[in-house]
C-alpha positions as CSV (number, residue, x, y, z in Angstrom):
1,X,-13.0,-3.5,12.4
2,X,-10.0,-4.5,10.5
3,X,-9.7,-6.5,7.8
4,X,-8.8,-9.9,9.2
5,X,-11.6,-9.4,11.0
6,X,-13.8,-8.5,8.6
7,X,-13.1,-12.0,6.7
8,X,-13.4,-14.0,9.1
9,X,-17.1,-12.9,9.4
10,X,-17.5,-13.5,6.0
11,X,-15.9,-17.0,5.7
12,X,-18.3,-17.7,9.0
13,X,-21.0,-15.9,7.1
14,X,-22.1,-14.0,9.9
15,X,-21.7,-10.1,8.7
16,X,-22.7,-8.2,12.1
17,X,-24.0,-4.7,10.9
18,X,-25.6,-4.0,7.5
19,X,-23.4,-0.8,6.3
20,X,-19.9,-1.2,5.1
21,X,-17.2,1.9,4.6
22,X,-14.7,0.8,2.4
23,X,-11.8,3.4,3.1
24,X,-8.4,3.6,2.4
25,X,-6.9,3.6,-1.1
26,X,-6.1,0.3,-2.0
27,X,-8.7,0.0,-4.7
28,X,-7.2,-3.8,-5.4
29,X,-7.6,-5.1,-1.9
30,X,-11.6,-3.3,-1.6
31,X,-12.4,-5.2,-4.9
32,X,-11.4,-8.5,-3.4
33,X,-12.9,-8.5,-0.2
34,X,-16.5,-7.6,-1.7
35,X,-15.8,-10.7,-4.4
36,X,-15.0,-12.7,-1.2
37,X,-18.5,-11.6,0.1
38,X,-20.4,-12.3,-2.9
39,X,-18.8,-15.3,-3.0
40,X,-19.2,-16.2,0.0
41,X,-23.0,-15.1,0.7
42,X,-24.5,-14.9,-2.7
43,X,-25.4,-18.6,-4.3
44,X,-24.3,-18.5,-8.0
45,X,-27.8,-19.1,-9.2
46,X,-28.8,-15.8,-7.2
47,X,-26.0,-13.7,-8.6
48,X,-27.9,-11.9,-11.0
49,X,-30.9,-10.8,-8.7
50,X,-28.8,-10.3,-5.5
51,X,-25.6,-8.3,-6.1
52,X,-26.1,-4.9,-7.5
53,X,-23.0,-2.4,-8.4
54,X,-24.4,1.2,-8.3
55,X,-21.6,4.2,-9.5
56,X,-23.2,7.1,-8.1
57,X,-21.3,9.5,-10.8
58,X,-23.8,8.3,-13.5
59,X,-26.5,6.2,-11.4
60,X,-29.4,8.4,-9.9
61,X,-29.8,7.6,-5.9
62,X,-33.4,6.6,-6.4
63,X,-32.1,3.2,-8.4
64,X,-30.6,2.0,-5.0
65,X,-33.9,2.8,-3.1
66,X,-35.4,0.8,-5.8
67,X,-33.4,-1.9,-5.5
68,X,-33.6,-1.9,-1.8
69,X,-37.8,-2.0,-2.4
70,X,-37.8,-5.1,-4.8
71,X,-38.0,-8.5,-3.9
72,X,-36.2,-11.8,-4.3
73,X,-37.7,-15.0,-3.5
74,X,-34.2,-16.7,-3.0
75,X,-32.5,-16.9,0.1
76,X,-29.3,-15.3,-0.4
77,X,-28.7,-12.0,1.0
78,X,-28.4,-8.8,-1.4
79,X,-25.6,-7.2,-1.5
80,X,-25.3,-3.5,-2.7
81,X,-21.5,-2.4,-3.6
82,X,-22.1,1.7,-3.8
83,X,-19.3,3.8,-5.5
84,X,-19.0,7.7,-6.1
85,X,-21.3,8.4,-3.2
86,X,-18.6,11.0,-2.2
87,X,-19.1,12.5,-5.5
88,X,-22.8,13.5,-4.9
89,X,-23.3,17.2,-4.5
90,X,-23.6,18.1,-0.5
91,X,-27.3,18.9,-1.7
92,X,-28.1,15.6,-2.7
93,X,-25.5,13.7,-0.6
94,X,-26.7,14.8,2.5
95,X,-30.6,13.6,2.4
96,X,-29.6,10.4,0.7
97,X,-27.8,9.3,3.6
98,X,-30.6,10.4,5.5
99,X,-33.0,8.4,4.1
100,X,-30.8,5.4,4.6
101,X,-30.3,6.3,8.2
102,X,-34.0,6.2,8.8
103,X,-34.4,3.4,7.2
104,X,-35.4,0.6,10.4
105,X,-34.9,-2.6,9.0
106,X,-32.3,-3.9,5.8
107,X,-32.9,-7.5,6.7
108,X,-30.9,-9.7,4.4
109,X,-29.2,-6.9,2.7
110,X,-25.7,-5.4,3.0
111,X,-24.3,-1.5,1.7
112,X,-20.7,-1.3,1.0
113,X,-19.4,2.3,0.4
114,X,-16.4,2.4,-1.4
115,X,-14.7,6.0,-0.6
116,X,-10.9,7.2,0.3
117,X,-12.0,10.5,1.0
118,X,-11.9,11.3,5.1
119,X,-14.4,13.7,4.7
120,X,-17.0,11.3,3.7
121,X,-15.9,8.9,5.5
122,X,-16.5,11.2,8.7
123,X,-19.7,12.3,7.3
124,X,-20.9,8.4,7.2
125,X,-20.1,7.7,10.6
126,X,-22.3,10.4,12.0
127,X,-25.3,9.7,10.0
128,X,-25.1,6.0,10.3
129,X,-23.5,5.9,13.2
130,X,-22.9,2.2,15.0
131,X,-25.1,0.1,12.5
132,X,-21.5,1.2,9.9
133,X,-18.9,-0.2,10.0
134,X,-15.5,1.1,8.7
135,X,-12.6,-1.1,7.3
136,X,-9.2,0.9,6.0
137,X,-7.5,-0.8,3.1
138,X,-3.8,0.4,2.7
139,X,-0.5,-1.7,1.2
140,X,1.5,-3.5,3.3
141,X,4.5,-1.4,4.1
142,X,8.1,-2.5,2.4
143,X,9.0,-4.5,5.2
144,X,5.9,-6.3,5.1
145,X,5.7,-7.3,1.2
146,X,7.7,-10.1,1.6
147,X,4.7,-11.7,4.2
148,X,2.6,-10.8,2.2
149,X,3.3,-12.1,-1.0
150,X,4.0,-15.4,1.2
151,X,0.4,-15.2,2.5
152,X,-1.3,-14.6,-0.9
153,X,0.9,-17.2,-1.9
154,X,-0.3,-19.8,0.7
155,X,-4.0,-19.0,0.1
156,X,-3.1,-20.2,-3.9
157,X,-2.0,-23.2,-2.5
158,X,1.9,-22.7,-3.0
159,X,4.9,-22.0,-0.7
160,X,7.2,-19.4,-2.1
161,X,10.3,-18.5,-0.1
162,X,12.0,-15.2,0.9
163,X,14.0,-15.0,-2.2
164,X,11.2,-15.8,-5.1
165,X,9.2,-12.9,-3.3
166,X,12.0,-10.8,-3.6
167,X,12.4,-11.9,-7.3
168,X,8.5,-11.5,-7.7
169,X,8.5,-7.5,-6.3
170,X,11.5,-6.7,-8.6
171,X,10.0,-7.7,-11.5
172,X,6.1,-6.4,-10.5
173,X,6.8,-3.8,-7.8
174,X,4.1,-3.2,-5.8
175,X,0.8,-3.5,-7.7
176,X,-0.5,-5.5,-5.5
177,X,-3.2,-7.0,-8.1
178,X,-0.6,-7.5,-10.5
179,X,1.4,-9.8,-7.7
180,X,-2.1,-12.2,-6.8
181,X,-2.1,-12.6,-10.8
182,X,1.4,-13.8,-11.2
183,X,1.1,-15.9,-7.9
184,X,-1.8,-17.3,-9.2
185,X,-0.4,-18.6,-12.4
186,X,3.0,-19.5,-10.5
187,X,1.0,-21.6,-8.0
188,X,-0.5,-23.6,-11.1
189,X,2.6,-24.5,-12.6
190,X,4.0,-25.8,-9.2
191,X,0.7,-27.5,-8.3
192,X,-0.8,-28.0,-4.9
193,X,2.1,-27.9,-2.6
194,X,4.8,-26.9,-4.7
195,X,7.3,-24.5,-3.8
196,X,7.8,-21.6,-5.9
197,X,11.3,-20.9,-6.6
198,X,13.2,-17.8,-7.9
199,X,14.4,-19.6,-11.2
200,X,10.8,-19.6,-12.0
201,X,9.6,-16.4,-11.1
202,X,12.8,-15.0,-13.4
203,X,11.6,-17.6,-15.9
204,X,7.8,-16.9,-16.0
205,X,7.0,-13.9,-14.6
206,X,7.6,-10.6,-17.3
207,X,8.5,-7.3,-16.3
208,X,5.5,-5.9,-15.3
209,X,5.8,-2.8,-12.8
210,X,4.4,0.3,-12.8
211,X,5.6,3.4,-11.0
212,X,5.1,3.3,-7.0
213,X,6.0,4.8,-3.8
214,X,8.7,2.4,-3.5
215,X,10.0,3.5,-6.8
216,X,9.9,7.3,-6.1
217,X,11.9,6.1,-2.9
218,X,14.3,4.8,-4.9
219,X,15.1,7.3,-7.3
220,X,14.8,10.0,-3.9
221,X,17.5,7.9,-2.8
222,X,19.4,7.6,-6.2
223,X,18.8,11.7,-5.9
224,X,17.6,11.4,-9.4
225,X,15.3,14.5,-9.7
226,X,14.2,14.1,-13.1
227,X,12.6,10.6,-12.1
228,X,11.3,11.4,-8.9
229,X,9.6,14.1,-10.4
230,X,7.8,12.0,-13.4
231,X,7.4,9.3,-10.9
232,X,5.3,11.6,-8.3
233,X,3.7,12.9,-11.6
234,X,2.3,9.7,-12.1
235,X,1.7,8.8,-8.4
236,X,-0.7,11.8,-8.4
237,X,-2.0,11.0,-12.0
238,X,-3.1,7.2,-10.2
239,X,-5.2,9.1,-7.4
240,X,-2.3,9.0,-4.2
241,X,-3.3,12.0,-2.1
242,X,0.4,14.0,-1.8
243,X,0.4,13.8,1.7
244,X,0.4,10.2,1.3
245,X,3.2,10.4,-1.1
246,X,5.5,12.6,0.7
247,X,4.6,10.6,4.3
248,X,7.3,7.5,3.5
249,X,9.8,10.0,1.6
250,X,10.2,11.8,5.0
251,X,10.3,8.2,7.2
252,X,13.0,7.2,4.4
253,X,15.1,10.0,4.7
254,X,15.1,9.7,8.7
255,X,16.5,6.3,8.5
256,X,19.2,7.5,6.9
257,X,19.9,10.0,8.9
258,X,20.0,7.3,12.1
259,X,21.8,5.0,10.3
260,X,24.8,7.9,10.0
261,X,24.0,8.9,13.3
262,X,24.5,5.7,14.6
263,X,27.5,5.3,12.6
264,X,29.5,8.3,14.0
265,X,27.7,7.2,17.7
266,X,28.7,3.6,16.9
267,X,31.1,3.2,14.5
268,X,31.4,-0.5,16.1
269,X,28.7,-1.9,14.7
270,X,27.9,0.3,11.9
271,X,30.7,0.7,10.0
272,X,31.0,-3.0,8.7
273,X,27.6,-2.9,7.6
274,X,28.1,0.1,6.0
275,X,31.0,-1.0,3.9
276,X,28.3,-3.6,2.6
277,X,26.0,-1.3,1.9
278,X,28.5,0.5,-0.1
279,X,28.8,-2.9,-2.0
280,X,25.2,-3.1,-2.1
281,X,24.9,0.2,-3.8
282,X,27.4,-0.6,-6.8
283,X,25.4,-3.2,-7.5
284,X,22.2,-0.9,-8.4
285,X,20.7,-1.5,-11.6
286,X,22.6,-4.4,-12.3
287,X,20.3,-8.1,-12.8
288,X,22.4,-10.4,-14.4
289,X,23.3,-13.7,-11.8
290,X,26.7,-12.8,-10.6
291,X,25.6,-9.5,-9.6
292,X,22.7,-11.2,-8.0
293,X,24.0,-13.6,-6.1
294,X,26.7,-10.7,-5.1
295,X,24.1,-8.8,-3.8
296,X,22.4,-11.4,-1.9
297,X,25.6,-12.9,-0.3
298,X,26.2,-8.7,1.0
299,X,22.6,-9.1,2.2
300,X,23.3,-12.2,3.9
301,X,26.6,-10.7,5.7
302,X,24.5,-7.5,6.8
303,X,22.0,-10.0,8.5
304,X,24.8,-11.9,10.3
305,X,26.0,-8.7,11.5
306,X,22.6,-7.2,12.8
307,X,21.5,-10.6,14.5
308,X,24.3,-9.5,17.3
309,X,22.9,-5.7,17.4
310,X,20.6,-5.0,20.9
311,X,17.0,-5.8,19.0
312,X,15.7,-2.7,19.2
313,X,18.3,-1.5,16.9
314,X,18.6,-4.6,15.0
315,X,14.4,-4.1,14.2
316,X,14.5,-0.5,14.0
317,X,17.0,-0.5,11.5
318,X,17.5,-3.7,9.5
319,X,14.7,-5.1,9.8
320,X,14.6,-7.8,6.8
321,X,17.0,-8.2,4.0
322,X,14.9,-6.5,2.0
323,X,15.3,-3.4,4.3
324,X,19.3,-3.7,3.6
325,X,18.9,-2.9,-0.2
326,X,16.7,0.3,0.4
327,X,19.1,1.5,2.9
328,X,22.3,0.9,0.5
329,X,20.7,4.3,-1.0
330,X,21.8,6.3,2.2
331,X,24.8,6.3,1.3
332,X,24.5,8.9,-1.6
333,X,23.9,11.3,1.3
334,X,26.3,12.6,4.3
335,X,25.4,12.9,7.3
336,X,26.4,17.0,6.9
337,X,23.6,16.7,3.9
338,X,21.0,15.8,6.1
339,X,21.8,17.7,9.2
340,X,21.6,20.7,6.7
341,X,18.0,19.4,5.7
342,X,16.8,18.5,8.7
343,X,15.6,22.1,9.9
344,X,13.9,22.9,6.2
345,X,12.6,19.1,6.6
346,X,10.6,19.7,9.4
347,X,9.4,23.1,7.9
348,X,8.2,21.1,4.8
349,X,6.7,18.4,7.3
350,X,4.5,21.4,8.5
351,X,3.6,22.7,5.7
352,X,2.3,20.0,4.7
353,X,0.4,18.7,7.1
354,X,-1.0,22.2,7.5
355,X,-2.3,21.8,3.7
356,X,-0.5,23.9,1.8
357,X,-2.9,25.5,-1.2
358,X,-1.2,23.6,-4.1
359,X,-0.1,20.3,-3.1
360,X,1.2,19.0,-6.1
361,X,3.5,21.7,-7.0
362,X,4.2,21.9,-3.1
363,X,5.5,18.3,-3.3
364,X,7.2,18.9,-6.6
365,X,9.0,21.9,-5.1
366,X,10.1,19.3,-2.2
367,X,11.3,16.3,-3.9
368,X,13.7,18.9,-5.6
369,X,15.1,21.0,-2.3
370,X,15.4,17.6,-0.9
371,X,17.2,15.6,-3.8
372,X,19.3,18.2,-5.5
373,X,20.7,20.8,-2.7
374,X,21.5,23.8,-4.5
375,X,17.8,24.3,-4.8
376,X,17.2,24.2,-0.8
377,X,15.6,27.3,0.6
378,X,17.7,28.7,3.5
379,X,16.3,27.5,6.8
380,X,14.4,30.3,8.6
């Protein structure tokens, strides 16, 4: 089940199987959606006696059995929102989800597991089999933010436009809960209706990010090894498995490569959008309004341009305008840089996916080779 699937069910109130598996690791997003379904299913009167929150790291698995064995005489279902079940020892894990399993009958009553970790989640599925259901919470991908925040933005009763959500990312990045707050309060100050507007986001909205994936991209791209470094530091220090981390560095550095690929293959097409980018690029770091509105008539040139590419390069490259200022960074690399990586890239590639004993200092060792040359290991 996915996860628009999942709420439609629970605005129609009509939740098919009684286990949940939260996966993924976008802890905002898993929050949310069990609010949604207490919201949804739980009468506020019935709050207190129906939804239980059970961290398995300091809760003994006998209090959900409990639970499970009282009795409300409401008619709300009870909802059970289980944490740190992963973190059980395999002693104890293992016949607890037994016992559940065997279990015939949880009428009016509904388990979310909350877990990132495959393992579990694999373990889950075989002892509950088809009565579980999993949903995978993830980020929207770059290209995808600007939807999104458009959605979230709808659903608070507001319209923002492509520009504000720009405006809105640049000053939150992409902490996701961070961005529904703002919205929130933005949508409020427009009122039912309104129209959010980049003046106000600049106006209202602080600075407000933290470190992301998007940021270690950037300073990748910048081939600033000091802050990649700190910024994967702190990636790992929020819970991001490294794979996961090092997955978009290796998709970001093959669309540069295509982009100067396609620029020696097509220098047609490429090479005016490259001067741009170049433009784009002298512009980094730089937030005052000439700058901006510099930036955003490059971006607007760019999208001219690509609208009379073949699609399927016009989508595979330059997506979205948003796409145009991440690529602006492939430019600090020649193509002869990253043919010379490419054979030591793939090598790292699989490496990692073959998981190398230390992960972290695997990735460390990476981001350096990768961003400052002189470090890179000879291929072979």
């Amino acid at each position: 089940m996915d996860v628009a699937s999942l709420e439609a069910a629970i605005k129609a109130r009509a939740l098919p199987k009684p286990f949940y598996l939260f996966a993924g690791n976008e802890e905002f997003l898993k929050e949310r959606t069990f609010e949604r379904m207490v919201a949804a299913l739980v009468a506020p009167e019935d709050l207190a006696d129906n939804v239980h929150r059970l961290d398995f790291a300091g809760t003994p698995v006998d209090d959900l059995f409990a639970g499970l064995g009282s009795f409300t005489f409401n008619e709300s279902p009870r909802l059970f929102l289980l944490t740190n079940v992963d973190a059980l020892p395999a002693s104890q894990r293992g016949p607890f989800l037994d016992r559940i399993a065997a279990t015939g009958s949880f009428d009016r009553s509904f388990l979310v597991f909350v877990s990132g970790e495959a393992g579990f989640a694999a373990e889950l599925g075989r002892k509950l089999g088809p009565r579980c259901e999993r949903i995978d919470f993830w980020a929207p991908f770059e290209n995808q933010m600007v939807a999104w925040i458009q959605k979230e933005a709808r659903e608070a009763g507001a319209a923002i436009g492509a520009d504000a959500a720009e405006e809105l990312l640049d000053k939150t990045g992409h902490d996701l809960r961070l961005i529904v707050q703002e919205l929130g309060k933005l949508a409020i100050q427009v009122g039912k209706g309104g129209t959010i507007s980049p003046a106000l986001v600049e106006a209202a909205v602080g600075y407000l990010r933290q470190d992301s994936i998007f940021d270690l991209l950037e300073a990748v791209g910048m081939r600033d090894s000091g802050r990649a470094l700190r910024i994967a530091e702190n990636l790992l220090h929020q819970g991001q498995p490294p794979l996961r981390i090092w997955g978009p560095v290796v998709g970001t550095l093959r669309e540069y490569r295509l982009l100067h690929d396609l620029a020696v293959d097509r220098p047609d097409l490429l090479q005016p959008v490259i001067e741009r980018l170049r433009g784009i690029l002298r512009l980094h770091g730089r937030s005052d309004y000439k700058s901006n509105t510099e930036r955003k008539n490059l971006t607007d040139q760019i999208q001219q341009q690509v609208a009379a590419w073949p699609p399927v390069l016009a989508s595979g490259l330059l997506a979205n305008p948003r796409k145009a200022r991440s690529l602006a960074h492939a430019i600090n690399y020649t193509r002869r840089d990253l043919l010379d990586l490419w054979p030591r890239l793939i090598e790292m590639d699989a490496a990692f996916k073959s998981s190398p004993t230390n992960e972290v200092l695997f990735l460390q060792k990476c981001l350096l080779e990768i961003v400052s040359p002189t470090l890179r290991e000879p291929a072979g």
